[in-house]
MARLUM-655029 format. One record per residue: residue number from 1; residue in one letter; chain; x, y, z of N, C-alpha, C, O in turn. Coordinates in Angstrom, 1 decimal. Example, Ala and Ser with C-alpha at 12.3 -4.5 7.8 and 13.67 -1.06 7.14 Angstrom:
+-----+----+----+--------+---------+--------+---------+----------+--------+--------+---------+--------+--------+---------+--------+
:   i : aa : ch : n.east : n.north :   n.up : ca.east : ca.north :  ca.up : c.east : c.north :   c.up : o.east : o.north :   o.up :
+-----+----+----+--------+---------+--------+---------+----------+--------+--------+---------+--------+--------+---------+--------+
:   1 :  a :  A :   13.2 :    -5.7 :    7.8 :    12.3 :     -4.5 :    7.8 :   13.2 :    -3.3 :    7.8 :   14.2 :    -3.3 :    8.5 :
:   2 :  s :  A :   12.8 :    -2.2 :    7.1 :    13.7 :     -1.1 :    7.1 :   12.9 :     0.0 :    7.9 :   13.4 :     1.1 :    8.0 :
+-----+----+----+--------+---------+--------+---------+----------+--------+--------+---------+--------+--------+---------+--------+
//
This chain:
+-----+----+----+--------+---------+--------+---------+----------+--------+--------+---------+--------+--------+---------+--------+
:   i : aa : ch : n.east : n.north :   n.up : ca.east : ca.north :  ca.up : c.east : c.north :   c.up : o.east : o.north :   o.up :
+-----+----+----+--------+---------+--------+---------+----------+--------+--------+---------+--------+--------+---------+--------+
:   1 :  x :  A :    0.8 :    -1.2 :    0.0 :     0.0 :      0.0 :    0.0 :    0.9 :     1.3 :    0.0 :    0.7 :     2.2 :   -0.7 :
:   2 :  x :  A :    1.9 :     1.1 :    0.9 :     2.6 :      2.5 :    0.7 :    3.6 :     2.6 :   -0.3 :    3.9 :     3.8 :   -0.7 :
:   3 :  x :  A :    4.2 :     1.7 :   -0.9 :     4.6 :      1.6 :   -2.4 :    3.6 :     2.6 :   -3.5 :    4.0 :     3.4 :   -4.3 :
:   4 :  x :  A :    2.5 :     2.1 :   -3.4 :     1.8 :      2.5 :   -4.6 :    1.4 :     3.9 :   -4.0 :    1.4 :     4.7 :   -5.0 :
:   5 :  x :  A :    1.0 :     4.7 :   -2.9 :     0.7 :      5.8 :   -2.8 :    2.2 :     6.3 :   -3.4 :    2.3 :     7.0 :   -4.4 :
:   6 :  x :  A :    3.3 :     5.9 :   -2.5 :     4.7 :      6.8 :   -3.1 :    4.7 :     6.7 :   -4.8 :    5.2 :     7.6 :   -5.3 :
:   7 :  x :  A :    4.2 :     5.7 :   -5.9 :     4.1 :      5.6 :   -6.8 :    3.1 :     6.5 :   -7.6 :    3.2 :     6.8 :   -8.8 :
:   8 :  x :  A :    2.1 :     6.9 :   -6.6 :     0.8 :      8.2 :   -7.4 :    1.3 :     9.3 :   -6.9 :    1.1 :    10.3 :   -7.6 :
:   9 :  x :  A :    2.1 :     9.6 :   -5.7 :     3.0 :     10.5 :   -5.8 :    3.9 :    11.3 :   -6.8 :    3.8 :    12.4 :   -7.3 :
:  10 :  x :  A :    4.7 :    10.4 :   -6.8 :     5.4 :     10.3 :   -7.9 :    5.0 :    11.1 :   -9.6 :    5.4 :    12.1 :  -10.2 :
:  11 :  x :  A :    3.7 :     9.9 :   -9.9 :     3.1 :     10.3 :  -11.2 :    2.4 :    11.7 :  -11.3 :    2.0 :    12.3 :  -12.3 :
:  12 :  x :  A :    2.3 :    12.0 :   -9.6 :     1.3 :     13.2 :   -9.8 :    2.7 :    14.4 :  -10.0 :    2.8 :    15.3 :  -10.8 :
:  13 :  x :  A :    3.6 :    14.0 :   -9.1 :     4.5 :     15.4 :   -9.6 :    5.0 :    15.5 :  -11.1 :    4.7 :    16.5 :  -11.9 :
:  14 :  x :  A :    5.9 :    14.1 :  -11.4 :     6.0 :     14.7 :  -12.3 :    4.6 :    14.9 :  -14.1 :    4.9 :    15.3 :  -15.3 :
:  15 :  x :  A :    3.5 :    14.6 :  -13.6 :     2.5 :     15.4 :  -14.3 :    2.3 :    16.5 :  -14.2 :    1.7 :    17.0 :  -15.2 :
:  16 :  x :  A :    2.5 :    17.1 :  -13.0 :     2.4 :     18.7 :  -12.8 :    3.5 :    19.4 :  -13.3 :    3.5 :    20.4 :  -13.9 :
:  17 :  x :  A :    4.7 :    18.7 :  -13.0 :     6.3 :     19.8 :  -14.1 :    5.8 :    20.1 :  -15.3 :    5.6 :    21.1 :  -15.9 :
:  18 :  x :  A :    5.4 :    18.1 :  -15.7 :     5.0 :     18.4 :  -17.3 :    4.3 :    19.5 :  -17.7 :    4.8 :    20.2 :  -18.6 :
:  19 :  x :  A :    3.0 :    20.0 :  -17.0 :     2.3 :     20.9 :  -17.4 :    2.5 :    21.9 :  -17.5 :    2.0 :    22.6 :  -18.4 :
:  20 :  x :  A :    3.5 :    22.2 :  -16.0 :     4.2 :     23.4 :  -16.2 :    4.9 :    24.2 :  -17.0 :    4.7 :    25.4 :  -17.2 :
:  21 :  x :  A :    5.9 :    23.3 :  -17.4 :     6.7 :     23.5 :  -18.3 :    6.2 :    23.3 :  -20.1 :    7.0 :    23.2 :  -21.1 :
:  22 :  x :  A :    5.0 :    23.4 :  -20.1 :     4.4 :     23.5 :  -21.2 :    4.1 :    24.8 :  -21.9 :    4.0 :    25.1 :  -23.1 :
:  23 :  x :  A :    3.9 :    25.9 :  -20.6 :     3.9 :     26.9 :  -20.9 :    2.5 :    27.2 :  -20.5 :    2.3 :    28.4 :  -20.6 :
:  24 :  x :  A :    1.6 :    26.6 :  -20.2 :     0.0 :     26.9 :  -20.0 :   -0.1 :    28.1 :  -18.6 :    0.5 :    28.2 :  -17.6 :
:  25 :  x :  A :   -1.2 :    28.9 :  -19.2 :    -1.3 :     29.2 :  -18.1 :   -2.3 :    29.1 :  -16.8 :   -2.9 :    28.1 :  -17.0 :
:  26 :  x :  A :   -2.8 :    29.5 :  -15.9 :    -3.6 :     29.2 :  -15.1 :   -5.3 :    29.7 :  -15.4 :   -6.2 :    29.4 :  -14.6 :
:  27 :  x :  A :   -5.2 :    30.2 :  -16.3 :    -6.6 :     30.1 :  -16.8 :   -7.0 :    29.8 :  -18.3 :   -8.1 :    29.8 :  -18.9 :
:  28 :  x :  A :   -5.6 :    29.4 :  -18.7 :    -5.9 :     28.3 :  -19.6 :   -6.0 :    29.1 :  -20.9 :   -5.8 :    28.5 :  -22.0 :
:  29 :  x :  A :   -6.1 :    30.4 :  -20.8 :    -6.2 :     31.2 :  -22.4 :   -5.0 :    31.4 :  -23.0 :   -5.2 :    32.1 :  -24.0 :
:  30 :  x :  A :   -3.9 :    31.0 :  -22.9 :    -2.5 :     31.0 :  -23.6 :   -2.0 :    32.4 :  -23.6 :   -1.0 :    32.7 :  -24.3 :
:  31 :  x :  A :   -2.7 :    33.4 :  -22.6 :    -1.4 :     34.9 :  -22.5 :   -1.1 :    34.2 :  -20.6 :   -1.7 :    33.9 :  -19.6 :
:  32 :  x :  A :    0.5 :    34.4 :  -21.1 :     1.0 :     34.2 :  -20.2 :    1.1 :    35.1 :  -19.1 :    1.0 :    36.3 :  -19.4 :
:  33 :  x :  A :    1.3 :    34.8 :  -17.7 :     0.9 :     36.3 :  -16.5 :    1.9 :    37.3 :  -17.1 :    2.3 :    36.8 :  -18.2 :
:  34 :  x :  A :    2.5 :    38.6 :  -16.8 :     3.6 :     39.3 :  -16.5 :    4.3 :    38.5 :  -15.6 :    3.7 :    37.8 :  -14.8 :
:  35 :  x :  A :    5.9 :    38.8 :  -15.6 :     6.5 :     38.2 :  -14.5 :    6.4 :    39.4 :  -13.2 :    6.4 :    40.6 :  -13.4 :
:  36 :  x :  A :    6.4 :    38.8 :  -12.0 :     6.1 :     39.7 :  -10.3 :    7.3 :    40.2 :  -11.0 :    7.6 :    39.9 :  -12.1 :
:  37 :  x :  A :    8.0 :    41.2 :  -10.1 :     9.3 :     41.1 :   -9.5 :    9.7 :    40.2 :   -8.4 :   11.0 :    40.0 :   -8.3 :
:  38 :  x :  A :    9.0 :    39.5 :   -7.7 :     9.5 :     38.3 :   -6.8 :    8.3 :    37.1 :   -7.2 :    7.1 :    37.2 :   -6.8 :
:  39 :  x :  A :    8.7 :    36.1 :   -7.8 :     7.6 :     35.2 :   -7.6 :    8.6 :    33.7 :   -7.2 :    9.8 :    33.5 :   -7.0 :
:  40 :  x :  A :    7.5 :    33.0 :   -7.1 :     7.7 :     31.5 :   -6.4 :    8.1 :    30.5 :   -7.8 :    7.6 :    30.5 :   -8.9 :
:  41 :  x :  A :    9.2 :    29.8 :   -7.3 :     9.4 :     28.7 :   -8.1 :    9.9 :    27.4 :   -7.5 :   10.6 :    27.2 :   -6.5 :
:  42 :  x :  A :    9.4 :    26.4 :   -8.6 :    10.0 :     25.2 :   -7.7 :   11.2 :    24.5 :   -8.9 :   11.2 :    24.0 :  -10.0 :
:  43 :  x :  A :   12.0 :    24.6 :   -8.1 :    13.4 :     24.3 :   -8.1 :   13.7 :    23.0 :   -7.7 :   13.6 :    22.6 :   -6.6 :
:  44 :  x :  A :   14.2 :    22.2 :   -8.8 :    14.4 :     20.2 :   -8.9 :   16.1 :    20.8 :   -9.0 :   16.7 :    21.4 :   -9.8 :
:  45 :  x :  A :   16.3 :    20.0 :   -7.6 :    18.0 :     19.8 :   -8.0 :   18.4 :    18.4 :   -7.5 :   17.7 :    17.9 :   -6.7 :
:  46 :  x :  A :   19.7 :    17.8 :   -8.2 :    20.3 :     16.6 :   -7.8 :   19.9 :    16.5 :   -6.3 :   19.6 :    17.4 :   -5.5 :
:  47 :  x :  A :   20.0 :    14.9 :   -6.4 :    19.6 :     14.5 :   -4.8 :   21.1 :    14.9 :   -4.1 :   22.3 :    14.9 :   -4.6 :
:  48 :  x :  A :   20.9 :    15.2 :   -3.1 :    22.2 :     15.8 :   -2.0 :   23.0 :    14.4 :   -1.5 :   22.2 :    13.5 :   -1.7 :
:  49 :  x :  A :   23.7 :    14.0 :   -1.3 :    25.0 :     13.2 :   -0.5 :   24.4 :    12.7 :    0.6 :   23.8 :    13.3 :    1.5 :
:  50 :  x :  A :   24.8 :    11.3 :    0.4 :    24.0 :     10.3 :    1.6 :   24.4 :    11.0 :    2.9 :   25.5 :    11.4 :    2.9 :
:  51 :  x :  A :   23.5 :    11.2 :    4.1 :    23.6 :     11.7 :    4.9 :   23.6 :    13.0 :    5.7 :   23.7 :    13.2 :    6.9 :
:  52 :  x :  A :   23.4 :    14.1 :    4.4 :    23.3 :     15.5 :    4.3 :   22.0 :    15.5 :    4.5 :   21.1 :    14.7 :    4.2 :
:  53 :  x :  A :   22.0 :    16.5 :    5.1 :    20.3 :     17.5 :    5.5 :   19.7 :    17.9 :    4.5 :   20.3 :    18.8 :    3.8 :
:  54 :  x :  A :   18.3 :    17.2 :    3.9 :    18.0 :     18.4 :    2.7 :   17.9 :    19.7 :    2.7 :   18.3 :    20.5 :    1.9 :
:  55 :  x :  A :   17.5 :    19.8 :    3.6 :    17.1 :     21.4 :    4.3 :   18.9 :    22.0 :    4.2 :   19.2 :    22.4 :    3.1 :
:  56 :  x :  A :   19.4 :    22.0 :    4.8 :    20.7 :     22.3 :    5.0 :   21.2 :    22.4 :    3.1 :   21.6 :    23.3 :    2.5 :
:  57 :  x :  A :   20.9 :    21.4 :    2.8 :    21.5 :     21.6 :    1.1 :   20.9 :    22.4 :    0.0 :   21.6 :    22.9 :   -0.9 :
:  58 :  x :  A :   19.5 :    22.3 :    0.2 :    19.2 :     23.9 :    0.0 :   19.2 :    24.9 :    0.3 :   19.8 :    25.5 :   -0.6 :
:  59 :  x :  A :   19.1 :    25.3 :    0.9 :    20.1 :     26.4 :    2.1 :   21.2 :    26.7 :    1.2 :   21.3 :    27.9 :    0.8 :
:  60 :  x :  A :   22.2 :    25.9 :    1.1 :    23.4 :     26.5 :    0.6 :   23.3 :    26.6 :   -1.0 :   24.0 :    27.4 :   -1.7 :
:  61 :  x :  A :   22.5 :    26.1 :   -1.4 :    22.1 :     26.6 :   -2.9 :   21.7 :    27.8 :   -2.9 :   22.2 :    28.6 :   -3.7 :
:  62 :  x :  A :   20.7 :    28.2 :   -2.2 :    20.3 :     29.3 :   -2.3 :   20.8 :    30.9 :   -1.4 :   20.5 :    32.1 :   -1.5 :
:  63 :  x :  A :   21.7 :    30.2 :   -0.9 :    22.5 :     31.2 :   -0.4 :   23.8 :    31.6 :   -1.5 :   24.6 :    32.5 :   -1.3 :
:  64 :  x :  A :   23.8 :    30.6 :   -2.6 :    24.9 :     31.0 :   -2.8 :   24.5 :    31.9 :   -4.4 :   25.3 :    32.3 :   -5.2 :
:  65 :  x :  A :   22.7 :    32.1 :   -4.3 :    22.6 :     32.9 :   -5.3 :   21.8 :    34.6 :   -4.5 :   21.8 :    35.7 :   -4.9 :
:  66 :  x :  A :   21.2 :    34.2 :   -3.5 :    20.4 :     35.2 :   -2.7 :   21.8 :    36.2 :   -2.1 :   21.5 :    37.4 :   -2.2 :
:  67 :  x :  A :   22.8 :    36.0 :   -1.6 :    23.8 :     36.3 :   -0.7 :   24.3 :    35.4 :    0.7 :   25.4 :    35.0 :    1.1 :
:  68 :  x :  A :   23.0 :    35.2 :    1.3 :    23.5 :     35.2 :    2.6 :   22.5 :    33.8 :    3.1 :   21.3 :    33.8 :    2.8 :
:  69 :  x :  A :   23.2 :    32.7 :    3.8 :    22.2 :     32.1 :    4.8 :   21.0 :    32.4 :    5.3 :   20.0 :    31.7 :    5.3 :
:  70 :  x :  A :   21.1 :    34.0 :    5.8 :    19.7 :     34.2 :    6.5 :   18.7 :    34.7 :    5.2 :   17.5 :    34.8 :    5.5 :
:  71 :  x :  A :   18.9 :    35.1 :    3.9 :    18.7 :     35.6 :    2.8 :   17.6 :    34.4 :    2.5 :   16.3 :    34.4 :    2.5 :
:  72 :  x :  A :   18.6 :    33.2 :    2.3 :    18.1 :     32.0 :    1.8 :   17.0 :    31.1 :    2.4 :   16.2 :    30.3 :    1.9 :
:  73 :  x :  A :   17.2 :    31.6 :    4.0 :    16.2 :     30.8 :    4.5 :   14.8 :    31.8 :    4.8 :   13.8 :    31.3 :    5.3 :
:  74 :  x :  A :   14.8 :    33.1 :    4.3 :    13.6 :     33.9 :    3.9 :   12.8 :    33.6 :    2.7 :   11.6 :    33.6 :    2.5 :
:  75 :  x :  A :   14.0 :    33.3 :    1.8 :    13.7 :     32.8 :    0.2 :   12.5 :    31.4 :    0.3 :   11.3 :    31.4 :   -0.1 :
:  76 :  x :  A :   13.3 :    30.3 :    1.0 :    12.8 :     29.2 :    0.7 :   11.5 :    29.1 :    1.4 :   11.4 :    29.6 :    2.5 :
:  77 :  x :  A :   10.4 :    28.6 :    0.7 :     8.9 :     28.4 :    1.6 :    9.1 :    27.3 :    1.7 :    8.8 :    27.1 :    2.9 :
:  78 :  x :  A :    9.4 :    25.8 :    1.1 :     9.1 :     24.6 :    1.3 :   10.2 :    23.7 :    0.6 :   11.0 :    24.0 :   -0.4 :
:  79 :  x :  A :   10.1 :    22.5 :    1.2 :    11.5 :     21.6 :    1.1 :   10.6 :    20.4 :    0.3 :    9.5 :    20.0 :    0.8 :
:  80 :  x :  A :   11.0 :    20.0 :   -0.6 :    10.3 :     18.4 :   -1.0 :   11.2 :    17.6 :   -0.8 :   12.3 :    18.0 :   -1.2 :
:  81 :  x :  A :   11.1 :    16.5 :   -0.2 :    12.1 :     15.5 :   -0.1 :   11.4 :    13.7 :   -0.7 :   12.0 :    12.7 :   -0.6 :
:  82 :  x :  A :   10.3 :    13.8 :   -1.1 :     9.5 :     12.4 :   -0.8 :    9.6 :    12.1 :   -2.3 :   10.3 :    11.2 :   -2.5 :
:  83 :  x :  A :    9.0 :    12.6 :   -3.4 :     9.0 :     12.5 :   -4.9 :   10.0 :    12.9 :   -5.2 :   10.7 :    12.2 :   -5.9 :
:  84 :  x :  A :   10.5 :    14.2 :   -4.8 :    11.6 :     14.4 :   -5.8 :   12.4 :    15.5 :   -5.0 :   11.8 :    16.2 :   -4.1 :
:  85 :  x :  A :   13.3 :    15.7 :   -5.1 :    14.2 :     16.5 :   -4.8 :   14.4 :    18.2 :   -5.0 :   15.0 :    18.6 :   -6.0 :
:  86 :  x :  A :   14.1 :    18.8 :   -4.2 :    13.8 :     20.3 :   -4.5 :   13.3 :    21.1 :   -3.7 :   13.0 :    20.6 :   -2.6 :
:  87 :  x :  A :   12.9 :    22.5 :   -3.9 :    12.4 :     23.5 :   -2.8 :   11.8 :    24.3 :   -3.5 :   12.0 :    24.6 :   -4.7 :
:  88 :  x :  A :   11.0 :    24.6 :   -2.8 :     9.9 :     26.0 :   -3.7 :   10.6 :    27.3 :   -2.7 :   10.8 :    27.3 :   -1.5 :
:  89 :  x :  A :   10.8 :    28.5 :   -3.7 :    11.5 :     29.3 :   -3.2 :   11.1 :    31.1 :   -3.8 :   11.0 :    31.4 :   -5.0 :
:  90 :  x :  A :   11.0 :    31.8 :   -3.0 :    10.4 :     33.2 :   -4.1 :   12.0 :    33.8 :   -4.3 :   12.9 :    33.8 :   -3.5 :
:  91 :  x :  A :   12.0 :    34.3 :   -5.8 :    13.0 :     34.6 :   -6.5 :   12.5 :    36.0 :   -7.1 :   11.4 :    36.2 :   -7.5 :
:  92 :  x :  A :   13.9 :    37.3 :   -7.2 :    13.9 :     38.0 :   -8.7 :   14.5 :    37.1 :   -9.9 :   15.2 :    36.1 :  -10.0 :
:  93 :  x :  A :   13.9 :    37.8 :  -10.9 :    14.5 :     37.1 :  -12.2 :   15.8 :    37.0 :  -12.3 :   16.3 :    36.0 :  -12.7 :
:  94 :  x :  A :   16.6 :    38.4 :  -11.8 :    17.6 :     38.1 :  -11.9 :   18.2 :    36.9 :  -10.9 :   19.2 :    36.3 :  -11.3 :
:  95 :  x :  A :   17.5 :    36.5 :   -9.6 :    18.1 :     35.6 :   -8.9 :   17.8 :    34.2 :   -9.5 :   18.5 :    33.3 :   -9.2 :
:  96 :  x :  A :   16.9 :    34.0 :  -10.3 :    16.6 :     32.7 :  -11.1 :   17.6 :    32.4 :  -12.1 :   18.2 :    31.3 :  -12.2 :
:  97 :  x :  A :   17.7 :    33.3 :  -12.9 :    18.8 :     33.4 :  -13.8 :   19.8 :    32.8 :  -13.1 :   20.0 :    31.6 :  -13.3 :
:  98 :  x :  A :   20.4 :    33.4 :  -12.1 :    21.5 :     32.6 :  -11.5 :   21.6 :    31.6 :  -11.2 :   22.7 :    30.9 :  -11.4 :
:  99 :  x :  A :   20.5 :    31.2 :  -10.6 :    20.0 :     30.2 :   -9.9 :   19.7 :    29.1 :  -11.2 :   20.0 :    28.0 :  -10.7 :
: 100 :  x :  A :   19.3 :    29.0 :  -12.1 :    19.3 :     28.1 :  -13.2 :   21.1 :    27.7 :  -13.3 :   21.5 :    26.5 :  -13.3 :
: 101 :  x :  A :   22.0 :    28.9 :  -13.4 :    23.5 :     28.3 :  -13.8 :   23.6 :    27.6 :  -12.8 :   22.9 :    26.7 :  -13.3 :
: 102 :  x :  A :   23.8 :    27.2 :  -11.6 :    23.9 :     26.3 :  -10.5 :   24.1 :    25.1 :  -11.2 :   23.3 :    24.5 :  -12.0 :
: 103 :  x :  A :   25.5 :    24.5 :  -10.8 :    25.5 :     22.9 :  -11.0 :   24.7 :    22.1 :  -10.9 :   24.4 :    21.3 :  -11.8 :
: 104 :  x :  A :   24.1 :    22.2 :   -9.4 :    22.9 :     21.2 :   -8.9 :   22.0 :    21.5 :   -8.9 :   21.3 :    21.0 :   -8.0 :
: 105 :  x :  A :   21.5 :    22.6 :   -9.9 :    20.0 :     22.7 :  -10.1 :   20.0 :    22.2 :  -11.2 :   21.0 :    22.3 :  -11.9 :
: 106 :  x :  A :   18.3 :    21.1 :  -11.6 :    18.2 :     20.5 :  -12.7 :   17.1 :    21.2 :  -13.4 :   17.2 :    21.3 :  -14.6 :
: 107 :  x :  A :   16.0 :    21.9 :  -12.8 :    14.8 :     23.0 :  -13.3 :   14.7 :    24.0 :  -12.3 :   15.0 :    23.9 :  -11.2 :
: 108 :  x :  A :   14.2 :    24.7 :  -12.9 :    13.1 :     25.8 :  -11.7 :   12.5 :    26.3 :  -12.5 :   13.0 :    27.1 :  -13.3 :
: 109 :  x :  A :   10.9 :    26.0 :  -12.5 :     9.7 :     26.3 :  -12.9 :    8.6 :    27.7 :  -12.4 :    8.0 :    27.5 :  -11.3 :
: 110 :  x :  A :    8.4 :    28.4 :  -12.7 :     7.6 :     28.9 :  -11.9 :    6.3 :    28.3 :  -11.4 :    5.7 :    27.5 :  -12.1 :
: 111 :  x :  A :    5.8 :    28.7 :  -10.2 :     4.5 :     27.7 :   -9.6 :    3.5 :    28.4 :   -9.8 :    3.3 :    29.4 :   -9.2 :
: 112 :  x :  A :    2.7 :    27.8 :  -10.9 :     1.7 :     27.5 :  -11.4 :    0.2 :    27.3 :  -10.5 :    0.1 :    26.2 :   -9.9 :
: 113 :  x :  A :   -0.7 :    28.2 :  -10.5 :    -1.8 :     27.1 :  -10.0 :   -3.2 :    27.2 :  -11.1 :   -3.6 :    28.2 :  -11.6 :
: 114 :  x :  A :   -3.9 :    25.8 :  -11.4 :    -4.5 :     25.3 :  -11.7 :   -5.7 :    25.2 :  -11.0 :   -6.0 :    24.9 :   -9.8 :
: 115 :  x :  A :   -6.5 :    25.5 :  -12.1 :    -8.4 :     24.9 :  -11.6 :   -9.0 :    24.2 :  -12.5 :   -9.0 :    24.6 :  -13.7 :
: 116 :  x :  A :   -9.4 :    23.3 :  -12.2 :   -10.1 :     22.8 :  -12.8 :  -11.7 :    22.6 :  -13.1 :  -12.3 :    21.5 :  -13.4 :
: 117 :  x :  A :  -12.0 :    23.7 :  -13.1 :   -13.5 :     24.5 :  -13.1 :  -13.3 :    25.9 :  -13.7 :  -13.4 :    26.9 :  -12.9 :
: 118 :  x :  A :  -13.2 :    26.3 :  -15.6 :   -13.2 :     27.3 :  -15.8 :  -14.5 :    28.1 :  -15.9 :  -15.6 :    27.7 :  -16.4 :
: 119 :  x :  A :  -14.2 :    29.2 :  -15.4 :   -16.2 :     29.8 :  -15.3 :  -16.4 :    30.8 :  -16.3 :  -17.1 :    31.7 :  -16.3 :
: 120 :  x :  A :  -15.5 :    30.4 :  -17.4 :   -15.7 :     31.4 :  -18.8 :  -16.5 :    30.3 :  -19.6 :  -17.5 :    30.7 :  -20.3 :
: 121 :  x :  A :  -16.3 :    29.0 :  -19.5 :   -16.4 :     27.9 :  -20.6 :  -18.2 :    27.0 :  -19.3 :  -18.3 :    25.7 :  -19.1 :
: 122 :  x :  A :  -18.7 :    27.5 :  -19.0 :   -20.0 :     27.1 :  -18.2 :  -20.9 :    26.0 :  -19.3 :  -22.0 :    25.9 :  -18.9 :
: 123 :  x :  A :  -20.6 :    25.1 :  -20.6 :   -21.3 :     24.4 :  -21.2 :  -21.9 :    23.7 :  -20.4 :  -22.7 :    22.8 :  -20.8 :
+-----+----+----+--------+---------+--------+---------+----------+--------+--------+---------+--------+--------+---------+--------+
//
């Protein structure tokens, strides 16, 4: 049983990168938002070194694009450790940009949210 929920886990995230990374947007009409000047992204990096803190290893990813330790742990809202490897984090563009060159970053997507009840399309 707990195999297969970690398994729809799984399938659910990465169906949601997919989507993300499609470019759709959240109401579905194909104009993309404006970018914030600070918005939220979730950031997939290499799994960290047996034994290391995830928390602790993002942390230093992101300090080493924000400035500072205490910078980074303002930045980050949330740690995923169970599906996949990563942190959701609010960024400037310019700190994404950086934050993309990073060795051990593999994505960072901006976060997206989704409904699934559009109230333009009421057929």
């Amino acid at each position: 049983m707990r195999c297969a929920t970690a398994a729809v886990v799984i399938a659910f995230t990465v169906l949601a990168i997919a989507a993300a990374s499609t470019g759709a947007t959240a109401a579905g009409r194909g104009k993309p938002r404006a970018p914030a000047s600070r918005g939220v992204y979730i950031v997939t990096v290499k799994p960290s070194a047996g034994g290391v803190d995830s928390r602790a290893y993002y942390i230093s990813i992101l300090a080493a694009v924000v400035g500072s330790k205490e910078k980074a742990e303002e930045a980050l809202i949330y740690s995923y450790t169970t599906a996949l490897s990563g942190f959701a984090a609010k960024l400037t563009p310019a700190q994404l940009a950086v934050l993309r060159k990073h060795p051990d970053v593999l994505q960072a997507l901006p976060d997206v949210k989704y409904s699934l009840h559009d109230h333009d399309n009421l057929n």
